[in-house]
ZATI-559058 format. One line per field, with one value per residue (C-alpha): residue in one letter; x, y, z. Coordinates in pm, 1 decimal. Layout:
% residues N
resn = c(a	...) .
east = c(X	...) .
north = c(Y	...) .
up = c(Z	...) .
//
This chain:
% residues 421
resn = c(x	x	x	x	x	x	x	x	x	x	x	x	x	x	x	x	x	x	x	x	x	x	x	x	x	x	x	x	x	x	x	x	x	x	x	x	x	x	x	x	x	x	x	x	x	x	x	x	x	x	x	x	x	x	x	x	x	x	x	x	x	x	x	x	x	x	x	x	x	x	x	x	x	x	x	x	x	x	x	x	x	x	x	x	x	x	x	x	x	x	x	x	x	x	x	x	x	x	x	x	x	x	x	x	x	x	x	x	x	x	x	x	x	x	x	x	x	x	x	x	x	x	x	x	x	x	x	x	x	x	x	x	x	x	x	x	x	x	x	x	x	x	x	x	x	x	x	x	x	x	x	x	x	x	x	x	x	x	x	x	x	x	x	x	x	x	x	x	x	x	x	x	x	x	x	x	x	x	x	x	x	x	x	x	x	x	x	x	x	x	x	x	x	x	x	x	x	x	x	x	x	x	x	x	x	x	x	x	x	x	x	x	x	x	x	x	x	x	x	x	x	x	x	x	x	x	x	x	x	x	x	x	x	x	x	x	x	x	x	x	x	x	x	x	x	x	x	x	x	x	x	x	x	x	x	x	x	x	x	x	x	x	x	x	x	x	x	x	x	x	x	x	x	x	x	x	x	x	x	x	x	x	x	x	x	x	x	x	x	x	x	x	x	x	x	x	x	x	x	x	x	x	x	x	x	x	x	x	x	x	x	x	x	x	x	x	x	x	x	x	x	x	x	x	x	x	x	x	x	x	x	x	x	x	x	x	x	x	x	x	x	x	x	x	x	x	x	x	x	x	x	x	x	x	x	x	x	x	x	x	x	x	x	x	x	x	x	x	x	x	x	x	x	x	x	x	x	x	x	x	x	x	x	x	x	x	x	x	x	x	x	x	x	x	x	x	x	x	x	x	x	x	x	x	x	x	x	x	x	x	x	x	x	x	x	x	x	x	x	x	x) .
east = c(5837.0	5664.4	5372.3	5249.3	5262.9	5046.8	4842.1	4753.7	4748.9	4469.1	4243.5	4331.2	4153.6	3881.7	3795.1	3747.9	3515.0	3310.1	3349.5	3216.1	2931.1	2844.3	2909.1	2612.5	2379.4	2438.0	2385.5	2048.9	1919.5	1625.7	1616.5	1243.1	1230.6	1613.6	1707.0	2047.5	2395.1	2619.5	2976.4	3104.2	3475.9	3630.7	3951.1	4200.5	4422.1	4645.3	5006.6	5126.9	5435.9	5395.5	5195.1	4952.4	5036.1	4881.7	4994.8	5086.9	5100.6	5319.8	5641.9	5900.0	5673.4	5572.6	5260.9	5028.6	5057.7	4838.9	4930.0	5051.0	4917.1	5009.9	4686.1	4721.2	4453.1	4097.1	3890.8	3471.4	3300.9	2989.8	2789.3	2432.5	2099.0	1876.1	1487.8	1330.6	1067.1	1098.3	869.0	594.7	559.8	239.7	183.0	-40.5	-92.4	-384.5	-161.7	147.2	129.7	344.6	425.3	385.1	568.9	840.7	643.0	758.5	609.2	601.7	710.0	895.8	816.8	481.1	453.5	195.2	-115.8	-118.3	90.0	185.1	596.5	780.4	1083.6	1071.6	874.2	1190.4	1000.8	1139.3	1061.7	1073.5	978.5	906.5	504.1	555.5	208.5	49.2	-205.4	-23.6	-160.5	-328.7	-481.9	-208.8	-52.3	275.9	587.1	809.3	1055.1	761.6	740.1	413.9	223.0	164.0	-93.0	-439.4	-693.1	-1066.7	-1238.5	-1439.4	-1840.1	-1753.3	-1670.5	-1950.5	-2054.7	-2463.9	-2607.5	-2890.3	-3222.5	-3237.7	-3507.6	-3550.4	-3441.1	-3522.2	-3303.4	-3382.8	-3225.8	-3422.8	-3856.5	-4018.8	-4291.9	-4600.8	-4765.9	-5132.2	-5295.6	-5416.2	-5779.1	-5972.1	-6267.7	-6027.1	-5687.4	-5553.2	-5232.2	-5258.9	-4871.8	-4783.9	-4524.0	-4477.7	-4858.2	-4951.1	-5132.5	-5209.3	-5318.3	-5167.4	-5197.5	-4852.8	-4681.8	-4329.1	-4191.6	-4013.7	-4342.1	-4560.4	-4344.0	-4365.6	-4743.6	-4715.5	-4526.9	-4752.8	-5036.3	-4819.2	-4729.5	-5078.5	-5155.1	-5469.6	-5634.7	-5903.1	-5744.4	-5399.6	-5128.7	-4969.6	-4652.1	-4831.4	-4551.5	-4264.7	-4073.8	-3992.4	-3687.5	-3682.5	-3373.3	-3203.3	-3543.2	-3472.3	-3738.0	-3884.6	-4052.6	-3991.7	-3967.2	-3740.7	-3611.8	-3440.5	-3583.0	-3499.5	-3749.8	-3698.2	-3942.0	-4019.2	-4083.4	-3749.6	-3693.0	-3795.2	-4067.0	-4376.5	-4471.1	-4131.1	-4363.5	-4559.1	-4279.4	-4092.6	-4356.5	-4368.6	-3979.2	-4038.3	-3723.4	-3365.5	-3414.1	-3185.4	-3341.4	-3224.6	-3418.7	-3433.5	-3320.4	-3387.3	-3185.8	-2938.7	-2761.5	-2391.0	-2131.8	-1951.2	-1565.9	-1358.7	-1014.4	-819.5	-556.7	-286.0	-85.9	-76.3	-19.3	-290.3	-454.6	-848.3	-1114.8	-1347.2	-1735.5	-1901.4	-2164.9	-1975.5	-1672.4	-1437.8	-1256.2	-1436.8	-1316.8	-1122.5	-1197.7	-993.9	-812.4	-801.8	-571.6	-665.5	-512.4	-560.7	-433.5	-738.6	-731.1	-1067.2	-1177.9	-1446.4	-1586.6	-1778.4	-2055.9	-1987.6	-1978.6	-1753.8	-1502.7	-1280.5	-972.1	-757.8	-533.9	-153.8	27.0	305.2	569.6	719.2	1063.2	1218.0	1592.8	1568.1	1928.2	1940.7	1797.6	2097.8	2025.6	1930.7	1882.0	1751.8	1545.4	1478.0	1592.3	1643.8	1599.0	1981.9	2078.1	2017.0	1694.2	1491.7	1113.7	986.8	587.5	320.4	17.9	-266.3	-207.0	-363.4	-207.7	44.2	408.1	415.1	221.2	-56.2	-34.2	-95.8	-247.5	-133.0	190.6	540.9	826.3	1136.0	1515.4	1524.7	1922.2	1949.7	2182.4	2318.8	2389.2	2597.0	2771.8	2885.0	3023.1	3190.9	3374.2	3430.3	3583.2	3782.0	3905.7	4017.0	4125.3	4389.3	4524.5	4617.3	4775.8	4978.7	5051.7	5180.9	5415.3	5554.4	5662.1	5822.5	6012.3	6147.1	6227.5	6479.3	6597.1	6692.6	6849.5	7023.5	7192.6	7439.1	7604.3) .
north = c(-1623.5	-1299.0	-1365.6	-1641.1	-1385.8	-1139.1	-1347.9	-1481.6	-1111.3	-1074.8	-1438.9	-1205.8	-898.3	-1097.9	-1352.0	-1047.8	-889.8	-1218.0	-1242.7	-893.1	-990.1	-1289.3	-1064.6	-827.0	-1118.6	-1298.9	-930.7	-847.6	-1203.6	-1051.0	-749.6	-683.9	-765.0	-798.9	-996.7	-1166.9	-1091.7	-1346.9	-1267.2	-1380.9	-1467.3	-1387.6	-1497.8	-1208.0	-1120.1	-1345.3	-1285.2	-1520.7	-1680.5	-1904.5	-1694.5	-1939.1	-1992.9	-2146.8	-2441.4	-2497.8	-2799.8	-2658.0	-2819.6	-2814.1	-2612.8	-2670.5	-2752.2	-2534.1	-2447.0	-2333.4	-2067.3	-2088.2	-1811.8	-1732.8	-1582.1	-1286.5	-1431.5	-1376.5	-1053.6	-970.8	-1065.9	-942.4	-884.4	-1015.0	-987.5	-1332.2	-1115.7	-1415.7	-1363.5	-1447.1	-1650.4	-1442.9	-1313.0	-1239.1	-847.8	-737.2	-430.4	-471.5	-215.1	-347.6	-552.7	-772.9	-869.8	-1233.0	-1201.9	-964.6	-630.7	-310.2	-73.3	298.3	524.6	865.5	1238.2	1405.0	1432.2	1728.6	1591.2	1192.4	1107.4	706.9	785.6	588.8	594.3	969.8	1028.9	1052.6	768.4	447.3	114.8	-71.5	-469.9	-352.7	-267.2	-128.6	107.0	353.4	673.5	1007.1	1297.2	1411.9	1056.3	976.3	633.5	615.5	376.4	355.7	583.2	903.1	846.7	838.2	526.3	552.4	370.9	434.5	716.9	627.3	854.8	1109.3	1026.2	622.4	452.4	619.4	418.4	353.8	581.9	422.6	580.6	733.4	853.9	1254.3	1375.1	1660.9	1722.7	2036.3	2064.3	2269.3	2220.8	2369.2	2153.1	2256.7	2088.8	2200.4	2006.6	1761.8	1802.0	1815.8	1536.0	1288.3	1364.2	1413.4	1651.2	1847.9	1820.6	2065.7	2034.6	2240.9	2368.7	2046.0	1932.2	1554.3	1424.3	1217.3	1109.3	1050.7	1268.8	1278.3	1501.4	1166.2	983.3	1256.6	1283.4	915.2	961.2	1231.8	1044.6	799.4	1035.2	1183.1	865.7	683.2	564.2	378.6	681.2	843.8	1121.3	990.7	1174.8	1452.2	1278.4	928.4	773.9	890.3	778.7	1053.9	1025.3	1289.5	1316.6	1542.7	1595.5	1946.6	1950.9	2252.5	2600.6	2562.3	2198.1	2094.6	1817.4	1749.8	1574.9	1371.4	1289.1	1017.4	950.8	593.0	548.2	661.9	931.4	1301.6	1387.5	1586.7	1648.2	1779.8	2154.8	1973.9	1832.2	2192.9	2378.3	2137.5	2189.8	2559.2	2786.8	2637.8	2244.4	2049.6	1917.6	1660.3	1561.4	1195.9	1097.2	876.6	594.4	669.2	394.0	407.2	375.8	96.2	235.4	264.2	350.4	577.4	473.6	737.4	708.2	948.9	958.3	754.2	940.9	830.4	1001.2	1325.0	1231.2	1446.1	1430.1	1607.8	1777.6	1578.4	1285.8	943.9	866.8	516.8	260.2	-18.2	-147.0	-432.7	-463.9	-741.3	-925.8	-668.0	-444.2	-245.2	-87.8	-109.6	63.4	104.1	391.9	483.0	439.7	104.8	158.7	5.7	226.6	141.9	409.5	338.0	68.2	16.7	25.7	-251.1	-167.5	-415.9	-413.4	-545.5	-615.6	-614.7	-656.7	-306.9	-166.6	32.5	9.9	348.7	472.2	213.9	-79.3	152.1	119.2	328.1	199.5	144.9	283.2	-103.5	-199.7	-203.4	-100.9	0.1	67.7	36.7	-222.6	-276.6	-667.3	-888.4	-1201.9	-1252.4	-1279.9	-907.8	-1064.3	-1030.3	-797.2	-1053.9	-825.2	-871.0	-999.2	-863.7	-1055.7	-1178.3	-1201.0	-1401.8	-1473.7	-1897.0	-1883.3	-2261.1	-2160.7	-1862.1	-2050.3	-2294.4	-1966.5	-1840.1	-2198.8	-2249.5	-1859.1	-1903.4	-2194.2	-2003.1	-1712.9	-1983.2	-2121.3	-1790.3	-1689.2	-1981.1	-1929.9	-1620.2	-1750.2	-2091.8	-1801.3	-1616.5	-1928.7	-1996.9	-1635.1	-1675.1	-1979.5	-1788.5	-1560.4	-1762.4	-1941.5	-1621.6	-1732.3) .
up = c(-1367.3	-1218.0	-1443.4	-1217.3	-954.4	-1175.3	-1233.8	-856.6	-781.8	-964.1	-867.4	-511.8	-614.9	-828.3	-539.7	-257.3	-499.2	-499.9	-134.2	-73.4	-293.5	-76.2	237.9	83.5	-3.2	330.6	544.7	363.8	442.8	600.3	383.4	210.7	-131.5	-163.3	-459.6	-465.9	-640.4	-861.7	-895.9	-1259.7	-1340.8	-1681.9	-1759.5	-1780.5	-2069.8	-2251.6	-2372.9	-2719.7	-2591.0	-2963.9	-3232.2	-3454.7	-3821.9	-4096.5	-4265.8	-4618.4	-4901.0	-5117.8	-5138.8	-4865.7	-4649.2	-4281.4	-4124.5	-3912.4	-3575.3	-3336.8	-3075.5	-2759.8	-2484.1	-2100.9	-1910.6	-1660.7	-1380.7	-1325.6	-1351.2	-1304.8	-1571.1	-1451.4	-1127.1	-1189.5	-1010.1	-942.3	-989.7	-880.9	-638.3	-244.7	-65.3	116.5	471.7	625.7	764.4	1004.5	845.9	549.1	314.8	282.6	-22.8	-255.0	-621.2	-716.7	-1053.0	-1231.1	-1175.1	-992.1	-798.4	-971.1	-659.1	-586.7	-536.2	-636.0	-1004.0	-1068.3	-1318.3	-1486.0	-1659.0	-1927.2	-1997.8	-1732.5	-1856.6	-1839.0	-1514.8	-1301.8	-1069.7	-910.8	-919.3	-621.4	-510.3	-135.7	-69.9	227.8	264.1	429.8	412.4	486.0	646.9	312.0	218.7	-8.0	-32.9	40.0	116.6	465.9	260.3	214.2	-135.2	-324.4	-470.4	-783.8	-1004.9	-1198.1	-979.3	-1027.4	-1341.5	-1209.9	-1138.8	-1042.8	-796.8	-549.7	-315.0	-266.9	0.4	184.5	267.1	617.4	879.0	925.8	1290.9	1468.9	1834.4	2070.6	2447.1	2737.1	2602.9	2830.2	3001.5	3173.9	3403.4	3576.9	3802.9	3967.3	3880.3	4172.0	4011.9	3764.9	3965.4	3606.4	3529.7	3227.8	3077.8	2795.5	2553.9	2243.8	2248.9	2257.1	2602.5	2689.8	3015.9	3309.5	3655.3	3684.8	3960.4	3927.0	3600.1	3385.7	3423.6	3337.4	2974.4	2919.6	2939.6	2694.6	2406.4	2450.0	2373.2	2149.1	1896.0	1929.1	1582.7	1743.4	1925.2	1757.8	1631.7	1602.5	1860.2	1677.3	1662.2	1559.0	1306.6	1500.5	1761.0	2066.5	2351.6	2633.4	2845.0	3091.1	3296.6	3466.0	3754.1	3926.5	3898.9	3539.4	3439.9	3106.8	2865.2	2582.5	2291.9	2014.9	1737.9	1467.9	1147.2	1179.3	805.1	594.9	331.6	305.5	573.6	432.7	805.7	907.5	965.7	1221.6	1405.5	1403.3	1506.5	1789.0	1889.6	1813.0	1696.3	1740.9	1682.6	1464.2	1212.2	943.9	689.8	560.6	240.3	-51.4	-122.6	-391.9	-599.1	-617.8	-988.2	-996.4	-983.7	-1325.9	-1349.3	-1567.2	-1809.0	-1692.3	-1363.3	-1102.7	-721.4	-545.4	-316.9	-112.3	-320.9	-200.2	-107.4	-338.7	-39.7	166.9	-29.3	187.9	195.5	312.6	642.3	602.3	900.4	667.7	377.4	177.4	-177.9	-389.1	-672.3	-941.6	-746.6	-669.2	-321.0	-119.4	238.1	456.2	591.7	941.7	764.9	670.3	307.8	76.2	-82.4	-419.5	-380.3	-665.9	-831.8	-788.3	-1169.4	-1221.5	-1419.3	-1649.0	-1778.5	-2053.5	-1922.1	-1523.9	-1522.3	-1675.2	-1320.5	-1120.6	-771.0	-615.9	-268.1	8.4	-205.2	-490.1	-882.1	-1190.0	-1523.7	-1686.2	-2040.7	-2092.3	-1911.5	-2243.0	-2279.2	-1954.6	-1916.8	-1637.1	-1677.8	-1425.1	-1243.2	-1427.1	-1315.3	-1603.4	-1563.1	-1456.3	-1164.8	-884.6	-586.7	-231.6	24.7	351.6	274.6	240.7	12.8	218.0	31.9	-230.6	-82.5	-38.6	261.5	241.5	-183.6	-29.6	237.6	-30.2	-271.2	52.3	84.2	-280.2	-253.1	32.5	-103.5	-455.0	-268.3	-52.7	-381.7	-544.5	-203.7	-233.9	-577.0	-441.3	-186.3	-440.8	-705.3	-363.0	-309.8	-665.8	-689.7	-353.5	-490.7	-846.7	-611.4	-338.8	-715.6	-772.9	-400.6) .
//
């Protein structure tokens, strides 16, 4: 009689395990990239109250029979994961990123070089693009762990750098001014050697006169500045009259005159030469993984300075710099795996591939069923709340019977008892 009691026992224990299963799906409803939990039943063991026997034709003999067996209850069969992907959210923030598929995301500490072994790297996968750029340009996830995927091969991915016009800045020119002259009225302004004339009388006027002079292409001969543009500033009036200067090349590229212009300015002007335009590589990526990191400007030995992001469906991670200059910076590996029900849930959102997850290898998004990354969006719980209020019933309801399984054997065991009286 006590095994009906054993048994409901057990539908006890097994039906609070599925309740705290639909407890964890229904409190990470709102949980990024959270994928849902099924609680499977088994049927416990089984006692042979009638063992089976075979039957026979020989003469005077019995027929079979087949056997007769008393379960023990319910136990967990298994606790499986639902990998199917959650609808999307849109994100403010152009980094954060999702998987439209059954891809991972390769994060975790800094591994030191590339590497192509998964398995082996000691990484996790995760289903939560969460992004940003750390303090050293790397990308990494809301939990400080790097991003990894495929770094662009050295020499591509150099963005074109346009032609530009030579400049040449000085502060505190000295400018001298003589005058008027007693027959024209005319000052006599002098600025870097080089004297023009003007009957001007207050100092700003007297320069404007003198770039004018200075940048003729039409006077006969040309002003010694003709094919450049000039901007004084920061008149200083007085005894000793200054301003500072800045002078730009109209035309762009190197300037053969720059020796005129500096022996204009004199000793301690900045100059900056123009340039050539320069075409850029178009960006290739490597076939090893490493930690994703925004690349150096060979121009400069530094690190392009990043106004914005973009990460499109490949996977391939875009900015723009101050200069306005597109940027590729690397693109984010997918890792596929053979058995996801072989992951073992790790820390926070993060997984580790199970003695039973299979083959597990990166791949660059291609749009296949490892999936696309969607920019600008995040992927909400795949948990169906009105499917888990409808377990919780069905549980509460199992979890009721065996109780009163429970208390019916009570009763026939106190009436077996209250018989001896």
């Amino acid at each position: 009689m006590v095994r009906s009691m054993v048994a409901a026992v057990a539908g006890l224990k097994s039906h609070q395990s599925k309740m705290d299963v639909i407890g964890n799906n229904i409190a990470n409803v709102n949980t990024w990239g959270f994928k849902s939990y099924s609680y499977n039943f088994q049927d416990s063991m089984y006692a042979n109250s009638i063992n089976g026997s075979g039957g026979s034709v020989m003469a005077g003999a019995a027929g079979g029979r087949n056997a007769s067996q008393v379960g023990y209850g319910s136990q967990l069969s298994s606790i499986t994961t639902e990998f199917g992907t959650g609808a999307p959210s849109p994100s403010s923030n152009p980094l954060d990123c999702m998987i439209d598929g059954t891809g991972f995301f390769l994060v975790g500490n800094m591994v030191n070089g590339s590497f192509t072994n998964v398995a082996d790297s000691g990484l996790y996968l995760s289903r939560v693009g969460i992004f940003r750029v750390d303090n050293n340009g790397y990308l990494v996830d809301d939990q400080r762990s790097y991003v990894y995927g495929y770094a662009l091969v050295d020499g591509t991915g150099i963005p074109e750098t346009p032609a530009s016009k030579a400049t040449y800045t000085k502060d505190g020119i000295a400018v001298g001014v003589t005058g008027p002259d007693a027959t024209t009225g005319e000052y006599t302004i002098t600025i870097g050697g080089t004297s023009y004339k003007s009957k001007q009388t207050t100092l700003q006027d007297q320069v404007n006169d003198w770039i004018s002079a200075a940048t003729s292409t039409t006077s006969t001969p040309p002003g010694v500045l003709a094919g450049y543009s000039v901007e004084f500033s920061d008149y200083q009036d007085g005894a000793n009259p200054t301003v500072n200067w800045t002078v730009t090349r109209n035309a762009v590229g190197p300037d053969a005159n720059a020796a005129v212009v500096q022996g204009i300015l004199g000793a301690g002007a900045t100059t900056v030469d123009g340039k050539d335009r320069v075409a850029g590589t178009q960006a290739q990526y490597a076939d090893e993984l490493s930690a994703l990191r925004i690349p150096v400007d060979p121009g400069t030995g530094r690190q392009y300075e990043i106004q914005s992001y973009k990460i499109n469906e490949d996977g391939t991670i875009i900015g723009v710099d101050k200069q306005n200059r597109t940027i590729a910076i690397g693109q984010i590996a997918l890792v596929t795996v053979e058995n996801p029900n072989g992951l073992e849930k790790a820390s926070g959102y993060y997984y580790t591939p199970g003695a039973n997850a299979g083959d597990v290898g990166a791949m660059k998004p291609n749009g296949g069923p490892s999936g696309k990354i969607m920019g600008g969006y995040l992927e909400m719980a795949n948990v169906d709340v009105a499917n888990e209020f409808s377990n919780m019933i069905t549980c509460q309801r199992g979890f009721q019977a065996n109780s009163k399984i429970i208390t019916v054997t009570d009763e026939m065991l106190a009436e077996l008892v209250n018989m001896k009286r």
